[in-house]
C-alpha positions as semicolon CSV with decimal commas, in nm:
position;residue;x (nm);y (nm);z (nm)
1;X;6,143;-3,752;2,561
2;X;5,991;-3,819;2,933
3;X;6,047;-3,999;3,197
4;X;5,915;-4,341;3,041
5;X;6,132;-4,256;2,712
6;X;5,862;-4,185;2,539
7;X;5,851;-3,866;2,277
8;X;5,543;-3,642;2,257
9;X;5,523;-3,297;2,059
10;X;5,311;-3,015;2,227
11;X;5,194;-2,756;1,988
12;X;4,979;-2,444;2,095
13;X;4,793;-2,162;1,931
14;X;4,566;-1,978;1,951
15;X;4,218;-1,999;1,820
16;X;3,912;-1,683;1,779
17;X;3,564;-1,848;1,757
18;X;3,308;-1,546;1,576
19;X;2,958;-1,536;1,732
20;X;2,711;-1,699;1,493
21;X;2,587;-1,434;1,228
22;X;2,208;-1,530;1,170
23;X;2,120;-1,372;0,839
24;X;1,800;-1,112;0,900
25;X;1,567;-0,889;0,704
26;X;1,402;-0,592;0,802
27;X;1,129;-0,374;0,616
28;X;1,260;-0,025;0,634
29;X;1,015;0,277;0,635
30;X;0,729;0,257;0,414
31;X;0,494;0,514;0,228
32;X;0,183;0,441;0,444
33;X;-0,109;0,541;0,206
34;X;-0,134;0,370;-0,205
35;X;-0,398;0,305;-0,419
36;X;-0,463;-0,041;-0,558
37;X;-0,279;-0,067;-0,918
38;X;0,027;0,158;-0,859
39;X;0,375;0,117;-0,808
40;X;0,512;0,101;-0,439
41;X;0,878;0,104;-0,296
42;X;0,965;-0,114;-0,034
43;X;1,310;-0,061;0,110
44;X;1,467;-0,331;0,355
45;X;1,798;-0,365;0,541
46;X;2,011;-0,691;0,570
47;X;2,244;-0,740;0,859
48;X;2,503;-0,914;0,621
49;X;2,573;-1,068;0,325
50;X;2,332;-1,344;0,185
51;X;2,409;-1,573;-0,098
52;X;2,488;-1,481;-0,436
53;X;2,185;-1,612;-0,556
54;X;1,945;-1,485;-0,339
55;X;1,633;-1,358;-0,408
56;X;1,440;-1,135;-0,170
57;X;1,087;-1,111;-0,225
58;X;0,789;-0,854;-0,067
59;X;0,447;-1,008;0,011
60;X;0,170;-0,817;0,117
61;X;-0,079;-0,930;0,383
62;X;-0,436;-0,915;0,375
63;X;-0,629;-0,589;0,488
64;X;-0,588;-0,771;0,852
65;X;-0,268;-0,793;0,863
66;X;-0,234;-1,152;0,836
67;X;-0,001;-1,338;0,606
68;X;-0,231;-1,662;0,537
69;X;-0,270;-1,628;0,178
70;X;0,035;-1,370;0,078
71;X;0,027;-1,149;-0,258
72;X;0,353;-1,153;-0,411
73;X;0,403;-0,795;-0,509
74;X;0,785;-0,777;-0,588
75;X;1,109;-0,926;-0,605
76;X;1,497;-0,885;-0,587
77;X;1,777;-1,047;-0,676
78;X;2,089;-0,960;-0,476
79;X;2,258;-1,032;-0,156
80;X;2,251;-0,695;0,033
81;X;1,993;-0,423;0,156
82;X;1,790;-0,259;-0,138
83;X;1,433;-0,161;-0,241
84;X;1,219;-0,365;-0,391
85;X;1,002;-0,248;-0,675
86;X;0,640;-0,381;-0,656
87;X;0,307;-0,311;-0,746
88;X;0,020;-0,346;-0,587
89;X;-0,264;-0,577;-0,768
90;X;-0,484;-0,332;-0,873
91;X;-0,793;-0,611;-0,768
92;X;-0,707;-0,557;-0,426
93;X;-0,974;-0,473;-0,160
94;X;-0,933;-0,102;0,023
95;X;-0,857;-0,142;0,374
96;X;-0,583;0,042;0,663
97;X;-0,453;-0,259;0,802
98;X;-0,214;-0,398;0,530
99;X;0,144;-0,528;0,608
100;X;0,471;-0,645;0,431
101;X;0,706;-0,880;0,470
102;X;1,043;-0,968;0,327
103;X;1,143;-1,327;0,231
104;X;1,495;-1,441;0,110
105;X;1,605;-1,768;-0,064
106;X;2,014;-1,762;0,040
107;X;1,954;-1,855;0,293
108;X;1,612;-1,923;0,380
109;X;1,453;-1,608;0,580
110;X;1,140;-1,395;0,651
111;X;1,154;-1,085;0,828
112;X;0,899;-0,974;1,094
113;X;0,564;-0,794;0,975
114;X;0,629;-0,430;0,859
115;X;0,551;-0,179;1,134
116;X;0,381;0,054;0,926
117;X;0,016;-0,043;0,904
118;X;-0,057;0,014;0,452
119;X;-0,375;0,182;0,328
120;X;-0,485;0,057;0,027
121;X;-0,711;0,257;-0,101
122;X;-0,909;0,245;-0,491
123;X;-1,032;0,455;-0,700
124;X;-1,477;0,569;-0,665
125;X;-1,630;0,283;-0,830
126;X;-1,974;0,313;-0,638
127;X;-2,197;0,378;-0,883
128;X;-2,407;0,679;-0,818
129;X;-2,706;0,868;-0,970
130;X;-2,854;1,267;-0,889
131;X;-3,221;1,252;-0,721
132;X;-3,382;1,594;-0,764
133;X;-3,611;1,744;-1,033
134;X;-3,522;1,694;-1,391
135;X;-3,740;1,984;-1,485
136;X;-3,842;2,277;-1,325
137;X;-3,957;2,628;-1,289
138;X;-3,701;2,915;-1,144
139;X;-3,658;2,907;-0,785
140;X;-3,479;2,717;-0,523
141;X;-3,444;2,334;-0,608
142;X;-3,255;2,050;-0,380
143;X;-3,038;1,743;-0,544
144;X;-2,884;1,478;-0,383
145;X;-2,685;1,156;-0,448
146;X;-2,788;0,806;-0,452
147;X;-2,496;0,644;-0,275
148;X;-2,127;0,753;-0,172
149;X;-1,817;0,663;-0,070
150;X;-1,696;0,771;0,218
151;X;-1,309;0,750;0,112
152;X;-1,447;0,970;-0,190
153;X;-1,526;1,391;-0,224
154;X;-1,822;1,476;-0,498
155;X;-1,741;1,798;-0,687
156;X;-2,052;1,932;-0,825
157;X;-2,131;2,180;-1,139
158;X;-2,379;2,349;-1,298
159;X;-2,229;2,342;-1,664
160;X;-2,392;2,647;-1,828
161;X;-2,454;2,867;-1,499
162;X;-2,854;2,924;-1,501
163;X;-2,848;2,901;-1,129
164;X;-2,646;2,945;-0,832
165;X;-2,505;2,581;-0,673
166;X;-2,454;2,511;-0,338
167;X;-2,280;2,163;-0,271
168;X;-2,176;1,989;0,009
169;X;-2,078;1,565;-0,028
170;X;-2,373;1,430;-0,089
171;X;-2,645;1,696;-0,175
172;X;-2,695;2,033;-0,340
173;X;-2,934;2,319;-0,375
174;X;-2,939;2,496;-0,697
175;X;-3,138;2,849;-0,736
176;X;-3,252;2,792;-1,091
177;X;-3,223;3,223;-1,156
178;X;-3,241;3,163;-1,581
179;X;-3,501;2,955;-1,795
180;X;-3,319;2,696;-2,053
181;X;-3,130;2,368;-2,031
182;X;-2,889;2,332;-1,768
183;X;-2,635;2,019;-1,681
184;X;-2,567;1,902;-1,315
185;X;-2,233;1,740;-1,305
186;X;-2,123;1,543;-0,995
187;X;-1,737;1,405;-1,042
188;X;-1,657;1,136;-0,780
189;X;-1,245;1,167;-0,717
190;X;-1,021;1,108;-0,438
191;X;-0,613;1,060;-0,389
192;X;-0,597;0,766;-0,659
């Protein structure tokens, strides 16, 4: 009781307030070169716990960089860091300046751009034809090609050996040494 006869109760404890966790996603390290149409691994860190029924999903950017018009290319359902196994569309355009990004549902997140800058590249599809003599006498001959990539190497072959072939990427000189029919082969190929 006080002074005025009053009764009052005093009470204290004490009381820890946590710093506000905001939920974030980060792309981990990613495998900077892939060919259009093949699986890809994107591996991402969370800095805690999301929802139970979260879903983290990987968009790729266009060959700019830029995230107007996203490609979905994978998605995850959990609540903690993982990898997410995508594919890339196997329409999509070669180009070195591709980017990911991580989105969640629970809660609501995207993560900043991926650092790595993707190449996408695809396989030769520039159609090509040899220019050089379809028939002609022994002796020293030159071939080249009509157009080429330049994300592409051109192996060429003489299939039954009746001359000597010296190749470089787009032209060849053949020493016809042996009458008959001969093939020149020229096989467009790179990493995809």
């Amino acid at each position: 009781q006080d002074a005025l006869g009053n009764w009052s109760i005093t009470n204290t404890d004490t009381f820890t307030i946590s710093a506000t966790v905001i939920p974030t996603v980060t792309v981990g390290n990613l495998t900077t070169g892939i060919c259009a149409g093949s699986n890809y691994a994107v591996p991402f860190t969370v800095n805690t716990r999301f929802g139970a029924s979260n879903t983290f999903t990987a968009q790729l950017s266009d060959a700019g960089g830029n995230f107007g018009a996203p490609v979905v290319i994978g998605t995850l359902t959990g609540d903690t860091s993982g990898i997410i196994s995508c594919v890339i569309p196997a329409g999509t355009a070669a180009g070195n300046g591709y980017r990911i990004r991580i989105l969640s549902t629970s809660p609501i997140a995207t993560s900043r751009n991926s650092a790595d800058a993707i190449t996408v590249l695809r396989k030769p599809e520039l159609g090509y034809t040899i220019s050089g003599p379809a028939q002609t006498c022994t002796g020293l001959r030159n071939y080249s090609l009509t157009a080429t990539e330049s994300t592409a190497t051109y192996n060429w072959e003489l299939l039954t050996g009746k001359g000597t072939l010296n190749a470089s990427l787009a032209t060849a000189s053949v020493n016809w040494t042996t009458p008959g029919l001969d093939t020149i082969r020229v096989t467009a190929t790179n990493s995809c």
